[in-house]
C-alpha positions in Angstrom: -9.3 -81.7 49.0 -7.4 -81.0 52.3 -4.1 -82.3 52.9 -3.8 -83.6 56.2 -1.5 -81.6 58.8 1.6 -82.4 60.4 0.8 -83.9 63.5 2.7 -83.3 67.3 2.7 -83.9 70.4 1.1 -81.4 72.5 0.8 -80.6 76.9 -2.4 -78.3 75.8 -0.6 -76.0 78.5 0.6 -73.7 75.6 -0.5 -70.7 74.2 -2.1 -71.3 70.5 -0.4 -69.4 67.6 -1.3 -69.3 64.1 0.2 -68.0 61.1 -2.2 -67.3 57.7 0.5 -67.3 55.2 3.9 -69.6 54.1 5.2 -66.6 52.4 8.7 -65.1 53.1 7.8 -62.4 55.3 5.7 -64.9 57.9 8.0 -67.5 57.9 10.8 -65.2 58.7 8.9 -64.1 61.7 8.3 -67.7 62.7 11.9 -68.4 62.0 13.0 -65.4 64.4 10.7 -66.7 67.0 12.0 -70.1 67.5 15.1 -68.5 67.4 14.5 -66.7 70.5 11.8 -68.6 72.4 11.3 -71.7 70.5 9.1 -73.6 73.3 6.5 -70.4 74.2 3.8 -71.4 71.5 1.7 -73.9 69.9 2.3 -73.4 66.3 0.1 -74.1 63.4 0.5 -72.4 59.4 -1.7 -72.0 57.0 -0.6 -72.2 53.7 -2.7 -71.9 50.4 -0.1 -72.9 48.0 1.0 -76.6 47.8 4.7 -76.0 48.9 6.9 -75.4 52.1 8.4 -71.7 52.2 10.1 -70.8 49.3 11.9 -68.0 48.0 9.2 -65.6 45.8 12.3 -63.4 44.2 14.2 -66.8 43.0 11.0 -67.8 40.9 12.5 -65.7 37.7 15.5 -68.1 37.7 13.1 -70.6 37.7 11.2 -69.6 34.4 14.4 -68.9 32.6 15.6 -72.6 33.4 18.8 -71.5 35.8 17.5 -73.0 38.7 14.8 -75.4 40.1 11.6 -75.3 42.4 14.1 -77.5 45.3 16.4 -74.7 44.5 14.5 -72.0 45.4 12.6 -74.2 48.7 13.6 -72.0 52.0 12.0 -74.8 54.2 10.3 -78.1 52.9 7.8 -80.1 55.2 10.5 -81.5 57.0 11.6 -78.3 58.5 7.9 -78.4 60.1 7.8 -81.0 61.4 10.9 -80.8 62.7 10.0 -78.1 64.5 6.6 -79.2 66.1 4.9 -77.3 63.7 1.1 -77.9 62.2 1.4 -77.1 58.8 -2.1 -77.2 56.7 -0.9 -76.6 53.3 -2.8 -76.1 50.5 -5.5 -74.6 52.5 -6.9 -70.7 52.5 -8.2 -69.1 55.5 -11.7 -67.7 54.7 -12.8 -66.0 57.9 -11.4 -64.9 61.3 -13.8 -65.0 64.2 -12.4 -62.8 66.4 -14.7 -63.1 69.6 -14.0 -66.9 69.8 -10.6 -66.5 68.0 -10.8 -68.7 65.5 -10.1 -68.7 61.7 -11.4 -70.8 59.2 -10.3 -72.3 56.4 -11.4 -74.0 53.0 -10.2 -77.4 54.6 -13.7 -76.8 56.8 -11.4 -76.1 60.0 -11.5 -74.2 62.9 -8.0 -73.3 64.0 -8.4 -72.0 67.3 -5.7 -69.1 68.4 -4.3 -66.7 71.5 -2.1 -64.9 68.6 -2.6 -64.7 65.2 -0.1 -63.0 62.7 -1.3 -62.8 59.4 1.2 -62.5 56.7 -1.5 -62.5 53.4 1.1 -60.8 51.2 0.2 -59.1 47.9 -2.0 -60.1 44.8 -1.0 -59.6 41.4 -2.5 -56.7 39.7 -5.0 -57.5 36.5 -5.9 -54.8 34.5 -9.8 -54.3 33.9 -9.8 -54.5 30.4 -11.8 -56.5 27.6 -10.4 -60.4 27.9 -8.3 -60.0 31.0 -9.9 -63.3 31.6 -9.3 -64.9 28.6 -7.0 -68.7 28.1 -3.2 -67.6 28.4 -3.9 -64.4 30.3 -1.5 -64.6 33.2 0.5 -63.3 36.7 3.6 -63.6 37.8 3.5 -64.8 41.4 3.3 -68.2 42.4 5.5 -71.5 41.6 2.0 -72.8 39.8 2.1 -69.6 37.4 5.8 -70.3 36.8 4.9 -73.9 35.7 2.3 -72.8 33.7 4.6 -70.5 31.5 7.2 -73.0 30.9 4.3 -75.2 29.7 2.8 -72.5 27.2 6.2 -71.6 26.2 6.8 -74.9 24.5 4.0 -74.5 22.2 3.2 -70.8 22.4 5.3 -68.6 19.6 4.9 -64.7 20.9 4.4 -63.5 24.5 3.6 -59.3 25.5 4.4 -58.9 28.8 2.1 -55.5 30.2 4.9 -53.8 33.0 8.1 -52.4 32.5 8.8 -52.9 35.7 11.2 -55.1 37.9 8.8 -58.9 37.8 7.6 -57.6 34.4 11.5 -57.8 32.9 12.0 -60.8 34.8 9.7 -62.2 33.0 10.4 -61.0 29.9 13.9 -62.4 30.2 13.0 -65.8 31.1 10.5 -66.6 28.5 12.9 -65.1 25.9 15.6 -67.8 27.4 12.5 -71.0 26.7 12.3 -69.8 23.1 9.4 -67.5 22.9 9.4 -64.1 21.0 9.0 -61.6 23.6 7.4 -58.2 23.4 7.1 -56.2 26.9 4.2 -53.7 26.6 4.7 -50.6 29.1 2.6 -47.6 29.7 5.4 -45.2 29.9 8.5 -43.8 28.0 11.2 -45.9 30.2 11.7 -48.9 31.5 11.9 -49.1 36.1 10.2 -45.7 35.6 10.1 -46.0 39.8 13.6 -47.3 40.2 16.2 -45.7 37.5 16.7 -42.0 36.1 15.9 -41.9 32.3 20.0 -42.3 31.2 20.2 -45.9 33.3 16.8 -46.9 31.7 17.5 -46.2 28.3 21.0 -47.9 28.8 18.8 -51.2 30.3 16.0 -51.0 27.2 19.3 -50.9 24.7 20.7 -53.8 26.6 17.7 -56.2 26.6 17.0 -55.3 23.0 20.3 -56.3 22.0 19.1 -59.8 23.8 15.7 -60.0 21.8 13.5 -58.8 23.5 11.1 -56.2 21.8 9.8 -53.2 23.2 6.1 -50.8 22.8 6.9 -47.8 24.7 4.5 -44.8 26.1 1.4 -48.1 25.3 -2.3 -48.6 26.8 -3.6 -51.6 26.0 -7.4 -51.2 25.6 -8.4 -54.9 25.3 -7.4 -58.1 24.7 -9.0 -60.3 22.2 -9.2 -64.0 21.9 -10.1 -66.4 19.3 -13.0 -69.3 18.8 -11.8 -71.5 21.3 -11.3 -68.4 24.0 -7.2 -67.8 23.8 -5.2 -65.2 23.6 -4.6 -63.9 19.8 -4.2 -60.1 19.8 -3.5 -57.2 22.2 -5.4 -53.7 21.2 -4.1 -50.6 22.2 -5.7 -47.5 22.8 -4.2 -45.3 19.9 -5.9 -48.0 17.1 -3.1 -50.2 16.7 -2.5 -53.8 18.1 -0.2 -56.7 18.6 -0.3 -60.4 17.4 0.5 -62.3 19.9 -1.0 -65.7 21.8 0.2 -65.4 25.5 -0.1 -62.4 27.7 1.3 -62.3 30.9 0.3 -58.5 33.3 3.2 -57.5 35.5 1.4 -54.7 36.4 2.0 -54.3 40.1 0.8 -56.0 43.1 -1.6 -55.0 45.8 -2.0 -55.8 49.6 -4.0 -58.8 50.2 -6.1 -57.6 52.9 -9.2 -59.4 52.0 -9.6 -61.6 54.7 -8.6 -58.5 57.1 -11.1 -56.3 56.1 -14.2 -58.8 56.3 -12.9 -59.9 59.6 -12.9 -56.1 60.9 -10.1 -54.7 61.5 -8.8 -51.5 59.7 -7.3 -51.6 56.9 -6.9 -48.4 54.4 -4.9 -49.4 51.7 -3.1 -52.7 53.4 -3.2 -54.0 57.1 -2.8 -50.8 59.7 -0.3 -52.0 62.3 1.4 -49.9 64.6 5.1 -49.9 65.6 5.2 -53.9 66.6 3.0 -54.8 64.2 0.3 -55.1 66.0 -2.9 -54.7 64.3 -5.8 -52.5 66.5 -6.9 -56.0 67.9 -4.0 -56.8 70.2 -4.0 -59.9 69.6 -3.6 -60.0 65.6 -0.1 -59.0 64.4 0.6 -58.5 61.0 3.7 -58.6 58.6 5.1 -58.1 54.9 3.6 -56.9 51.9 -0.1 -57.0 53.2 0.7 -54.2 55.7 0.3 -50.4 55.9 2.9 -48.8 58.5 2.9 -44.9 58.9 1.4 -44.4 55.5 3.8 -46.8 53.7 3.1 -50.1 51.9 6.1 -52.4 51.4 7.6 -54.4 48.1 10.7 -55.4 49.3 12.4 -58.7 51.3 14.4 -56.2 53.7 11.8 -54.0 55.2 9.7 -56.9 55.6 12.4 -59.2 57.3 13.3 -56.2 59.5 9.2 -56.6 60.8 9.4 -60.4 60.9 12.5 -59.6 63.7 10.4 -56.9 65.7 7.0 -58.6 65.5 8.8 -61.9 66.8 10.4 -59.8 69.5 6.9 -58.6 70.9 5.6 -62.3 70.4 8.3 -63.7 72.8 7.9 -60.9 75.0 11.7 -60.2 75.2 11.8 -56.5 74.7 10.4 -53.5 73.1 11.4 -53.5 69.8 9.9 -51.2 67.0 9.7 -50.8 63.6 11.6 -47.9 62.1 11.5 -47.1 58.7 14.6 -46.9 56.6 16.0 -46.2 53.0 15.9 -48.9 50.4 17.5 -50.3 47.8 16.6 -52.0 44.7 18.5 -54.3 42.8 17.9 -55.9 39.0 20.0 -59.2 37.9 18.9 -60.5 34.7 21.8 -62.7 32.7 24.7 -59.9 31.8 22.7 -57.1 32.9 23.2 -55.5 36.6 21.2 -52.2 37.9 21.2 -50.2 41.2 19.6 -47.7 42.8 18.6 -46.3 46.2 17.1 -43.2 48.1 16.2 -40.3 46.2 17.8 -40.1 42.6 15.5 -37.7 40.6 14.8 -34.4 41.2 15.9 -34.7 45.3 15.1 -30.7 45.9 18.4 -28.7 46.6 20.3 -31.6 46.1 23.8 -32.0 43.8 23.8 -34.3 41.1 27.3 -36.5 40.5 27.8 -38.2 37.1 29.9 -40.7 35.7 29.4 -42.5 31.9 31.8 -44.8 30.5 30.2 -45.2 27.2 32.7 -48.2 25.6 32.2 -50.3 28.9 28.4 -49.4 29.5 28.9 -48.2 32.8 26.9 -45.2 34.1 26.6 -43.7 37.2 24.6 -41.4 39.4 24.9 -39.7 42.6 22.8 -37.1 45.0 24.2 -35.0 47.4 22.7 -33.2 49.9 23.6 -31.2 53.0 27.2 -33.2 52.4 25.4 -36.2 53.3 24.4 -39.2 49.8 20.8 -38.9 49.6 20.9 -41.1 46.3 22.4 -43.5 43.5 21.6 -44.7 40.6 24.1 -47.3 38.9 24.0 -49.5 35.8 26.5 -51.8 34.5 28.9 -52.1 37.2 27.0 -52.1 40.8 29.8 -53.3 43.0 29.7 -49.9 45.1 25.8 -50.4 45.6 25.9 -51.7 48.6 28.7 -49.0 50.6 26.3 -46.2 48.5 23.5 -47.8 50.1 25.1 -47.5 53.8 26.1 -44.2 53.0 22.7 -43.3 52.5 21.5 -44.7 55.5 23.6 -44.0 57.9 23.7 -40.8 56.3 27.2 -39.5 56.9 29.0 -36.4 56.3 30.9 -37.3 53.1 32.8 -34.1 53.2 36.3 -35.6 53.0 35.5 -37.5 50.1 33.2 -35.7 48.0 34.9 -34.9 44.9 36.2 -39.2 44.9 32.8 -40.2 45.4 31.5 -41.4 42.5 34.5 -43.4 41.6 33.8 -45.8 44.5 34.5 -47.5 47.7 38.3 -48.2 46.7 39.0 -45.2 45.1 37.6 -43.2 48.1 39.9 -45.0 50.2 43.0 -44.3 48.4 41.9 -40.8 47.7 42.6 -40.3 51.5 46.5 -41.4 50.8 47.0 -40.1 47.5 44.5 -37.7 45.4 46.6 -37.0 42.5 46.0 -40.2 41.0 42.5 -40.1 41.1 40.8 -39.9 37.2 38.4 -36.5 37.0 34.8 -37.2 36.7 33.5 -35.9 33.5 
């Protein structure tokens, strides 16, 4: 059933612009536009989930009961309609006629539009195996999947959780904080294989172990077998043996959702191909966030994506000639007690200078690159207060000549290693 849409008053003397997708990365763009030009559009939003905006990367504090869904809500329905905005939540667009520009959507509309930015975002991974599709096979993506976790953990016993990755330990975490026995199931031999070096995974697996949470290393799960009544009662792994277990939830990556791209025409490859203001080859489609494919890139994170929302708002308005540049990124991991860092290149950066520092009674490990005198990367785990100056560092890429042997001790130390060196501690 349709939910009936925010109604405004209109002069019909406005240009028509619609958004497919509540997501962060379009509503940041919308958010950027009223900011700048708040009166140059007619604005209507599609929305498939039953929710104003909300904030995706807060959803793991949700499932481990530190926060609530209002928590996490970026903008309820209010903010819409504060803002003269037609907001047809709940609703999917299904096609894009791009000759009479229109787009349609499950709610048996036709949403008629001068620009349209699609902001689709990125579908959870499933693995193809045996019983993917079984009772209590889940994702971890939308506030619905959250709420069906917290209802299976209060009468479920043992969760696997297939990824190792960033969502996967989130997860993890938060299903081991409603009770259940948790076993993450991961295809290689560490944990953030695509984030941290081997030393600052192995320091994170030791960490969550000591809160619980089990661990099957180097795995391929080959199927997953159900019982009578079609649940979940036993993973299978490749090598013969298998795990008891009645919930399975895959954190196995996500994927562009270009769907509704690609059957509507325009190029895709493996997301959205937009050029340097997010334009898409139809001038007057504009795309943004996770569904898109700029200069060969696909994109994961909240800052690259926010950084498009401010360019492709820019061309919208027609108030200068913004463009997307690429840039080094950052990833960060917060689960209760546990901090990790990293950014740039940290592993095998060629011709690069590899820094180390390992407090073993504190827990506190560090990792920097050098390059051409210039901090190419950093890995940190345990104490991550210098992530952030690293992380300029490594963008801005400057010449950290002066300060190369202090480095790794920090932002503070570097400082007073201009004023007094001798009291600096050696770096092992």
């Amino acid at each position: 059933m349709s939910t009936t849409p925010t109604a405004f008053n209109t002069q019909g003397s406005k240009p028509k612009l619609v958004f497919v997708g509540n997501g962060m990365a379009g509503t940041r763009t919308l958010e950027e536009l009223l900011a700048i030009h708040s009166e140059k559009y007619e604005i209507s939003v599609i929305g498939e989930e039953n929710f104003g905006n909300y904030n995706r990367i807060m959803l793991s504090p949700v499932l481990a009961g530190e926060k609530t869904i209002d928590n996490i809500m970026l903008n309820d329905e209010a903010w819409y309609r504060q803002n003269n905005i037609t907001f047809y939540k709940g609703e999917r667009a299904i096609r894009i006629d791009r000759n009479k520009r229109r787009v349609m959507t499950t709610g048996n509309r036709e949403i008629p539009y001068d620009r349209l930015v699609l902001a689709t975002g990125s579908v959870p991974v499933r693995i193809p195996v045996p019983g993917h599709d079984l009772k209590n096979v889940l994702t971890f993506r939308h506030i619905n999947d959250v709420n069906t976790m917290l209802e299976l953990s209060g009468r479920k016993q043992h969760a696997a959780v297939i990824g190792g990755g960033l969502l996967g330990l989130e997860a993890a975490n938060g299903l081991r904080k409603q009770g259940m026995k948790v076993t993450v199931v991961h295809a290689f031999d560490s944990l953030l294989n695509r984030q941290l070096d081997k030393t600052a995974a192995r320091l994170l697996q030791q960490s969550l172990e000591e809160k619980g949470i089990e661990f099957v290393m180097g795995a391929m799960t080959a199927a997953i077998e159900g019982n009578e009544q079609g649940e979940v009662e036993r993973l299978q792994f490749k090598d013969g043996t298998h795990l008891d277990v009645d919930m399975v939830v895959m954190a196995t990556g996500v994927k562009p959702n270009i769907e509704l791209a690609k059957n509507s025409g325009l190029q895709c490859d493996r997301g959205i191909l937009v050029n340097d203001v997010l334009q898409t080859f139809d001038p007057a489609i504009y795309a943004v966030g996770e569904c898109i494919q700029h200069r060969g890139q696909l994109f994961g994170l909240v800052a690259p994506t926010y950084e498009q929302a401010r360019v492709c708002a820019n061309h919208l308005a027609e108030m200068g000639i913004a463009r997307y540049i690429q840039t080094a990124q950052a990833t960060q991991l917060k689960i209760t007690g546990i901090h990790a860092f990293s950014a740039g290149v940290f592993d095998n950066a060629e011709g690069g200078e590899e820094i180390t520092f390992f407090d073993q009674a504190m827990g506190h490990y560090k990792k920097l690159v050098i390059k051409d005198n210039t901090l190419v990367g950093a890995v940190l785990y345990g104490d991550t207060q210098d992530g952030g100056w690293f992380f300029e560092l490594i963008q801005q890429q400057t010449d950290i000549s002066a300060i190369r042997d202090q480095l790794i001790f920090g932002k503070d130390f570097c400082t007073g290693a201009q004023q007094d060196p001798e009291h600096l501690p050696e770096a092992a």
